[in-house]
Each structure stands twice: as structure tokens, then as C-alpha cells.
C-alpha positions as CSV (number, residue, x, y, z in Angstrom):
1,X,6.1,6.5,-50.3
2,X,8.2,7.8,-52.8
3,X,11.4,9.4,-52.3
4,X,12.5,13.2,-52.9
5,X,14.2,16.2,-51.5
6,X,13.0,17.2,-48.9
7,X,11.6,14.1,-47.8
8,X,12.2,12.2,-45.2
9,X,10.7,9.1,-42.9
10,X,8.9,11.8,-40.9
11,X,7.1,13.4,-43.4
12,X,4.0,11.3,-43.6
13,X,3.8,11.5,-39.4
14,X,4.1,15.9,-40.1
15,X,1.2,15.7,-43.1
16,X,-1.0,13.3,-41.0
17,X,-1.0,15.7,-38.0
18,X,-1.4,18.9,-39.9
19,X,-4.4,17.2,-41.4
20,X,-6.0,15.9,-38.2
21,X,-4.8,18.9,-36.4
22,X,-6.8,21.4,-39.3
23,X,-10.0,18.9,-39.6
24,X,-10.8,19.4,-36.2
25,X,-9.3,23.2,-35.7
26,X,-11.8,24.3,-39.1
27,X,-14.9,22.1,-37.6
28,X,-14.8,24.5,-34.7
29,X,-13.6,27.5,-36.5
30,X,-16.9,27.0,-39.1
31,X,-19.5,26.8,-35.7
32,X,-18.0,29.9,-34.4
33,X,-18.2,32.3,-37.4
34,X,-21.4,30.9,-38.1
35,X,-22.5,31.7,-34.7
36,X,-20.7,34.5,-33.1
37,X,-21.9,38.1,-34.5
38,X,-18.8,39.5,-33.7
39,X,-16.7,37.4,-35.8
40,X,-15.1,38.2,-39.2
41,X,-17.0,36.1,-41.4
42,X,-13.9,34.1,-42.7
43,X,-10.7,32.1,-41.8
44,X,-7.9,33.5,-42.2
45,X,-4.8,30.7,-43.5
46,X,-1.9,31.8,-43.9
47,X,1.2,28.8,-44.7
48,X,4.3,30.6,-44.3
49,X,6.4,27.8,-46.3
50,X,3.7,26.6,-49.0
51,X,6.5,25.2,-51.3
52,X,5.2,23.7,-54.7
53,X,2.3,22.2,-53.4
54,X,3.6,19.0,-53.3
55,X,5.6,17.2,-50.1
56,X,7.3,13.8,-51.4
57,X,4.7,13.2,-54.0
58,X,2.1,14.1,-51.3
59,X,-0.2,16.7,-51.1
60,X,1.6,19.2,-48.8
61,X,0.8,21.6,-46.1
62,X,-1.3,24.5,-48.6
63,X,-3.5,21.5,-50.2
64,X,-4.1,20.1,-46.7
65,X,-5.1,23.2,-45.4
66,X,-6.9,24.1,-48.5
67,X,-8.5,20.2,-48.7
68,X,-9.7,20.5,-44.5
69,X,-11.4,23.8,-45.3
70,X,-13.5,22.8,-48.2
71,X,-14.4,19.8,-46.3
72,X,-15.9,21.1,-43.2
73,X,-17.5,24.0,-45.3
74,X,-15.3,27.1,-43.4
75,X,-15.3,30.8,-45.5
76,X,-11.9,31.5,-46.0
77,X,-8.8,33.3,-47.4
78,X,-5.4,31.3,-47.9
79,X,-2.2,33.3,-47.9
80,X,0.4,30.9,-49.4
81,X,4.1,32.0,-49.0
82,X,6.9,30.6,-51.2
83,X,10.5,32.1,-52.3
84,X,10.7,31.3,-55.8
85,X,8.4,32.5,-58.6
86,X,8.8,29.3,-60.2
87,X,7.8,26.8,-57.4
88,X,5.3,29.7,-56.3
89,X,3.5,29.4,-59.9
90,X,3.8,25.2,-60.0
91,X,1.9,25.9,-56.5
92,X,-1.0,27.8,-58.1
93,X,-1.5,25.2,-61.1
94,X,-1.7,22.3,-58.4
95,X,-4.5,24.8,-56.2
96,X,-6.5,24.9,-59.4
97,X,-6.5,21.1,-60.1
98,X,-6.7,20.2,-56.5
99,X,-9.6,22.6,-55.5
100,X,-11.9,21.0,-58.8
101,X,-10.9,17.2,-57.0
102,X,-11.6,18.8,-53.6
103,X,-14.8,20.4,-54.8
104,X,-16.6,17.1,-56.4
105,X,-15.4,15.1,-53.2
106,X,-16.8,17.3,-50.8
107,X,-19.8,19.6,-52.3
108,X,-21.3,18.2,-55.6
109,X,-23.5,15.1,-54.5
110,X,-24.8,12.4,-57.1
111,X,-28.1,14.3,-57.5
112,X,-26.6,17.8,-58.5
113,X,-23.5,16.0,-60.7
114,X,-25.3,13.7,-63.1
115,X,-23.0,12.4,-65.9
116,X,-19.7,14.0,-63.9
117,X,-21.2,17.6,-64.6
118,X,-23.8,19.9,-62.6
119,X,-26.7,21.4,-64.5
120,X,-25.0,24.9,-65.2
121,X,-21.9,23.3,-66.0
122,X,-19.5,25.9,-64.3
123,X,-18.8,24.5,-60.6
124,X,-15.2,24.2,-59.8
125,X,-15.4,20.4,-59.8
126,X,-16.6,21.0,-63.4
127,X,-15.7,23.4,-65.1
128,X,-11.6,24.7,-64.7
129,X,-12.5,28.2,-65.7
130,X,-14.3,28.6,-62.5
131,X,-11.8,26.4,-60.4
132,X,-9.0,29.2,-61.4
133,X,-11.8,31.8,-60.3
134,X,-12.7,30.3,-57.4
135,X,-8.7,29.7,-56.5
136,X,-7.8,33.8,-57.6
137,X,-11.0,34.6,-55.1
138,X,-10.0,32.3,-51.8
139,X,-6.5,32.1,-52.4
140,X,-3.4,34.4,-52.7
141,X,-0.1,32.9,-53.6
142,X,2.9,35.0,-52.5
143,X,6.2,34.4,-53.3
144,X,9.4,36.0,-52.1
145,X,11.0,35.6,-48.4
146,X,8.2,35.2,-46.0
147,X,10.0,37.9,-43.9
148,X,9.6,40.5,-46.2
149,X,6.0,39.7,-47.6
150,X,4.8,38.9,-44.0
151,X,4.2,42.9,-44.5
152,X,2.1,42.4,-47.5
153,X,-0.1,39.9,-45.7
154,X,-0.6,41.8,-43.2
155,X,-1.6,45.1,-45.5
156,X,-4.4,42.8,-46.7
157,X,-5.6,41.8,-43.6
158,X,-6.0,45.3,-42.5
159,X,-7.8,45.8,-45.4
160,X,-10.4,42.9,-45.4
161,X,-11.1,42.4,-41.3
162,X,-12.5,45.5,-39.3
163,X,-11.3,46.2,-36.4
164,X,-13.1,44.7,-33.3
165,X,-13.7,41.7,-35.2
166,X,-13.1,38.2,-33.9
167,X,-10.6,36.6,-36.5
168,X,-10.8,33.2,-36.3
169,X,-7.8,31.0,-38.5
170,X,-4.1,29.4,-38.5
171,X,-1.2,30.2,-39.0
172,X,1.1,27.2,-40.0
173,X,5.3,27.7,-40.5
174,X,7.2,24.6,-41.2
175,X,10.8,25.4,-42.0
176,X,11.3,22.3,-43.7
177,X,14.8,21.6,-41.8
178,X,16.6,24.4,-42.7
179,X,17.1,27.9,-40.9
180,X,13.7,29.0,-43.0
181,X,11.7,28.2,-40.0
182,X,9.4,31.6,-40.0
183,X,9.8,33.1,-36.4
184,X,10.2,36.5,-37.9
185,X,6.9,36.6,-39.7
186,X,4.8,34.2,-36.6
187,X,6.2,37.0,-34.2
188,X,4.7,39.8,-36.3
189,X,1.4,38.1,-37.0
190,X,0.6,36.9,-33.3
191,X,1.4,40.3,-32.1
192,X,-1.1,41.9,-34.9
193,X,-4.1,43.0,-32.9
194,X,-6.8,41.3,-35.0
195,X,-5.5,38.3,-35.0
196,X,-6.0,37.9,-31.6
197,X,-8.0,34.7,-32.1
198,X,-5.9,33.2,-34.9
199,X,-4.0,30.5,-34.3
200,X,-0.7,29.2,-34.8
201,X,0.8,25.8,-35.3
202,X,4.9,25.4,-36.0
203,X,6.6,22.2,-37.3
204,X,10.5,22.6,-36.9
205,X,13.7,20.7,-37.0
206,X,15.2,21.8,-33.5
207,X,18.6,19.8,-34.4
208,X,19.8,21.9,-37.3
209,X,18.9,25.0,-35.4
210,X,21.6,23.9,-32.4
211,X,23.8,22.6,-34.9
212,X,24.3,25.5,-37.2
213,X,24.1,27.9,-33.6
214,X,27.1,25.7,-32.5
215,X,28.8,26.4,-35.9
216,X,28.4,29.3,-36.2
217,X,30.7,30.3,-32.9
218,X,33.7,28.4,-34.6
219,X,36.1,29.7,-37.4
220,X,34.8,27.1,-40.0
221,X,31.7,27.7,-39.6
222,X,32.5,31.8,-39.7
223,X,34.1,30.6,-42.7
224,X,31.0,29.1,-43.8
225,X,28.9,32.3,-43.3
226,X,26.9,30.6,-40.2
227,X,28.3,33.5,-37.3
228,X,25.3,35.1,-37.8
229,X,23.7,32.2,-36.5
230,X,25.9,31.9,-33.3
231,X,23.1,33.2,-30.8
232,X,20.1,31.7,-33.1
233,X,18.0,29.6,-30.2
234,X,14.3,28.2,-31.0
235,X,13.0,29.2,-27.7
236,X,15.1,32.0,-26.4
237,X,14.5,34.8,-28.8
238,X,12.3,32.7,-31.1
239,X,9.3,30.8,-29.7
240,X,9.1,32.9,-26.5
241,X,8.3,36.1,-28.6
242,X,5.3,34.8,-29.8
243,X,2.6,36.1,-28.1
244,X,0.1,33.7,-27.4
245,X,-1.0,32.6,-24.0
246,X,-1.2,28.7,-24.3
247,X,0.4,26.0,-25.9
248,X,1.2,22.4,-26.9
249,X,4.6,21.1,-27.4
250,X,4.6,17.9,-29.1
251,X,7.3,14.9,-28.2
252,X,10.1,15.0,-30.6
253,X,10.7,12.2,-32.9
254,X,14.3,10.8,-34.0
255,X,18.0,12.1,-33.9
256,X,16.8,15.5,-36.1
257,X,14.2,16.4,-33.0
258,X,10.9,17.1,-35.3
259,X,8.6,18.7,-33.2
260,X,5.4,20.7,-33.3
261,X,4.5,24.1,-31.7
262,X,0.8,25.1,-31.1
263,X,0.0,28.2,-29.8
264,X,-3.2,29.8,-28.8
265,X,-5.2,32.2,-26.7
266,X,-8.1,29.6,-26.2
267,X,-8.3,28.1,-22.7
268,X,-10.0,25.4,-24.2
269,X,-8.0,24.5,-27.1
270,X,-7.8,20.9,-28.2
271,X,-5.5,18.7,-26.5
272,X,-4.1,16.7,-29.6
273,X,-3.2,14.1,-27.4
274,X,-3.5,11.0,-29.1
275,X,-1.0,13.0,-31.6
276,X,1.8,13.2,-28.8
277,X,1.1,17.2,-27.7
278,X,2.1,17.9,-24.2
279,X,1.2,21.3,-22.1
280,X,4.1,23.3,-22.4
281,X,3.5,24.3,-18.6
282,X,3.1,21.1,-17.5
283,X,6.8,19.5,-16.0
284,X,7.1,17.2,-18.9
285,X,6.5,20.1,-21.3
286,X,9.0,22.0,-19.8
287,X,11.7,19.4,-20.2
288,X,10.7,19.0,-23.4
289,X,11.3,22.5,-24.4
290,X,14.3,22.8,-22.3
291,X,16.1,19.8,-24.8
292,X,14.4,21.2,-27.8
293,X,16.1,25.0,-26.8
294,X,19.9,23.8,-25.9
295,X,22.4,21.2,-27.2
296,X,23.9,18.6,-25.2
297,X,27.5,20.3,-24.9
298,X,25.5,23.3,-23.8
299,X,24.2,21.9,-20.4
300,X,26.1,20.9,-17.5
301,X,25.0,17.1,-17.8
302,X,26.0,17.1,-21.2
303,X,22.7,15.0,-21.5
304,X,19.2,15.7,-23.3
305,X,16.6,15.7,-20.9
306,X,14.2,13.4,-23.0
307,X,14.0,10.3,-25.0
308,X,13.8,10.2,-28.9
309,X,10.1,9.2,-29.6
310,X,8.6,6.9,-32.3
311,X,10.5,6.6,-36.0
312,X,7.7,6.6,-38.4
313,X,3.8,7.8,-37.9
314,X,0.6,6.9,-40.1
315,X,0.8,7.3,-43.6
316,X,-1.6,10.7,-44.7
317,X,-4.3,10.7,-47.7
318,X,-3.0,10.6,-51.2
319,X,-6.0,12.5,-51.9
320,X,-6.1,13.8,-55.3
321,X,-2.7,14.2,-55.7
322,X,-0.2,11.4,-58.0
323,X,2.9,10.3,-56.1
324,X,4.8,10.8,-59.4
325,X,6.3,14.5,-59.0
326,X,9.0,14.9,-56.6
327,X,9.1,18.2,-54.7
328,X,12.2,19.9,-53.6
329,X,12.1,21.7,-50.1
330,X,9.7,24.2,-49.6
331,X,11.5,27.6,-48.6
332,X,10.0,30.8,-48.4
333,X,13.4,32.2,-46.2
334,X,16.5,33.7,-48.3
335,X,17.7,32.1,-45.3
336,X,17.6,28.6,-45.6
337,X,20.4,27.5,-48.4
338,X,23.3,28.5,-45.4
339,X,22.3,26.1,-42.9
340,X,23.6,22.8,-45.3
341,X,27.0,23.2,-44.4
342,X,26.0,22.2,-41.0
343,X,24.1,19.1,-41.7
344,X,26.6,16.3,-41.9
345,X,25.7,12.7,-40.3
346,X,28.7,12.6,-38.0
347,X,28.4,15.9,-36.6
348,X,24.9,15.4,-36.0
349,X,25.4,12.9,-34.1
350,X,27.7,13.8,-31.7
351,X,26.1,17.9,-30.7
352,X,22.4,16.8,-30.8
């Protein structure tokens, strides 16, 4: 695996669950639009921090979600949030390569691509003039702070789904580590009404969000610009405002607490299990989201109420992607460059 910001030993485990997690969300997703005549007749994707497209040399969260929808077939649009223009165009580039490597794996068999090109000659897989097409048609890159443009997204959505539609989808946030974990726009888009059925899956570093909160009620770290932080909680305020009825909490791994959130208004939703999610009703859930919401110096034991889990998971798909570009961290939040301050080893340590 190679190295780069943003990376760390818990990014392959985060890339292999997104990509189980969407291969088995979009399988159901296609039956029901297919079947239901009440359902808008695409996905709706939105990936609230898209970043350049690339996650440690890996394809990240956009191209996974972008890869798992081309492969089981689902009609979609992709809303793809990233803060800076630059990293938000790099993003586009990689959609259009990716979606022509995508394309031949997944839709051109042997019989329509003799000699590497289709009869017509102007398939995505093919022909790049209709990959950028086909990219401008499925996909819209946004860039700027995902709390602003959260309004934009959700201008189009008016605009494409009519009302009493099922809208079937996911929303996916991953904050990356930093404070750019998107409650703002997941709180606005699971109360939108026609996105009832959408989903929402959240990947977040629970550690820097107690850290900088704990920071941000002393001097330095007013010093440091992090008091606006000081009453910042991932549940309280945060997660809780999401309006969905269910949801999965999954185990959190190592000293940073990585965790995912899935959220849903499906009674049946899949359990993920063999992926470490956990009913956030269920008493183990609950302790779980208990230590993910307050730090040790904030209870009265002074203890987390769970065990670290596992180090490392599987190793993703290199898919279509070379492992020869670093990425820097993907964030779509003007938010995220204040929370380094609080982020040193020792510290981390001892108020996680």
C-alpha cells in the first residue's frame, strides 16, 4: 500500500467496507426501481467529501460508489462534493478514465468489443469523447464547502425527483479525520422529504472530535481558534439530528476510534455483520455510542466503555486505478484545517 496524506493503516479496512457495503446496498436498490412503480427511476449518490478521486493511491469513496453502480447496472445521479477547484477538477479527469475502465469491465462483453472496440466505436469503454459525456450526464462534481453547496444539491433534486416519488440512494460523509465530517449537510438531506428512502452511511474519526472539543474549553486551544469547538459532540447535536429511524454502529478500530454510521428507514436493512455493525439499540450498540460520544475525563469512571477492535482490515480492489499518485485529504469543509492543532501523539493518548 502506498503511503500518503491522508492515509493511514485503516484506510484499506474504510474502502473495503464502503465497497461491500454499496455492492450489496445498489443490488437491492436496482430490483426496487426496476420494480416498484412508485419509485424515481434513479439513485441518487451523493459523497459529501469526494476528494481527488484517489485515497492513498486507491480508488476512493466517488470511484467506489461510481465502480458499484456500473456493476450492478443501477440508473443513477452522483453528486460529488470537494472544497477546492483544483482537487475538484483532478476528480473529474479520474471519473472520465475510471468510468471507460469501469464500462469495458462490466458492460462490453467479448462479442460486442472485438479488437478492444464495439462496432459503432463510441461506447465509454471506447471512445473518451463519450466517457466525458456519459460522466457530464450521471455525474455532477461540486466543489466548495459541502455546507454551503448542500443547498445546491438539494435545488437539483427538487428539480429532477417529483414529489411522491420513492428515492431510493446513499448518502456517504467521511470527514477524513478532521472536523470536515458533514453533519451539517447529512442533517439537511435526511430531513429533505423526498429522500425519505435514501440512505446514509458515515465514516468518522470520533477521537479528533473529543480531542479538539476538549481543546477547545482551554486557553491554548482558544488561542488556537478551536472554542468554537468546545460543545462539538458526534452524537449529541450531531448524529442524533439525523433523522432516520434505524441504524448500525460499527465497532471502532484503534486509538483514533474509526467508526461507521448507517442510518436508514428500512426495517429490513442489511445487517453488515460480518463487517463489525452492531444495532445501535441493542445494549452493546449503545455502549458503543456512549464511548464514541464522550472522552474518558468526561465520564465518572474515567474509562471507555469498550475495547479497541482489530488494527488492520482486507486490502480493497486496485481496480483500474495506479497506486503511483498520492492523494492529500479529501475535504469538502472550510472547517477541517483548524482541527491539526489538536492532533498530537501524546495528547491523543492520554484524553481518548
Amino acid at each position: 500500500m502506498p503511503k500518503a496524506v491522508g492515509y493511514s493503516q485503516y484506510t484499506t479496512e474504510k474502502l473495503e467496507t464502503l465497497q461491500a457495503f454499496c455492492g450489496t446496498l445498489f443490488h437491492i436498490e436496482h430490483g426496487l426501481i426496476s420494480t416498484r412503480g412508485d419509485a424515481h427511476p434513479e439513485a441518487i449518490l451523493v459523497d459529501l467529501n469526494a476528494g481527488d478521486g484517489l485515497a492513498g493511491g486507491y480508488p476512493g469513496s466517488t470511484l467506489i460508489m461510481l465502480r458499484e453502480a456500473i456493476r450492478q447496472d443501477l440508473p443513477f445521479h452522483l453528486w460529488a462534493c470537494e472544497l477546492e477547484p483544483v482537487r475538484a477538477d483532478r476528480l473529474r479527469e479520474r471519473l472520465i478514465e475510471y468510468v471507460r475502465q469501469c464500462w469495458a469491465a462490466f458492460r462490453a462483453g467479448p462479442l460486442v468489443h472485438v479488437g478492444g472496440r464495439c462496432p459503432t466505436g463510441c461506447c465509454p469503454s471506447c471512445d473518451p469523447l463519450t466517457a466525458t459525456a456519459w460522466v457530464d450526464l450521471h455525474v455532477t462534481v461540486v466543489p466548495g464547502d459541502h455546507n454551503v453547496t448542500v443547498e445546491t444539491i438539494v435545488a437539483e433534486i427538487n428539480q429532477r425527483v417529483s414529489p411522491g416519488r420513492r428515492v431510493y440512494g446513499l448518502v456517504f460523509g467521511d470527514g477524513n479525520g478532521q472536523l470536515d465530517f458533514p453533519i451539517t449537510p447529512l442533517i439537511r438531506l435526511s430531513r429533505h422529504p423526498r429522500l425519505w428512502c435514501t440512505d446514509i452511511l458515515l465514516y468518522v474519526n470520533a477521537a479528533v472530535i473529543k480531542r479538539t472539543r476538549l481543546g477547545g474549553r482551554s486557553e491554548a486551544g482558544q488561542r488556537r481558534g478551536l472554542g468554537a469547538y468546545a460543545d462539538t459532540y458526534l452524537i449529541d447535536g450531531g448524529i442524533d439530528q439525523i433523522r432516520k429511524q434505524y441504524g448500525m454502529v460499527r465497532r471502532p478500530h484503534g486509538q483514533q476510534q474509526w467508526t461507521f454510521f448507517a442510518l436508514t428507514n428500512y426495517a429490513a436493512f442489511p445487517k453488515f455483520r460480518k463487517h463489525g455493525f452492531i444495532d445501535r439499540d441493542s445494549e452493546q450498540g449503545r455502549r458503543i455510542i456512549d464511548g464514541l460520544n464522550l472522552a474518558p475525563t468526561e465520564r465518572p469512571d474515567g474509562q471507555l466503555p469498550f475495547d479497541f477492535g482489530p488494527l488492520i482490515g482486507p486490502t480493497p480492489s486496485t481496480f483500474g486505478i495506479p497506486a503511483s499518485e498520492p492523494s492529500a485529504p479529501s475535504s469538502s469543509s472550510a472547517a477541517a484545517a483548524s482541527a491539526s492543532a489538536a492532533t498530537e501523539p501524546e495528547r491523543r493518548r492520554r484524553i481518548t
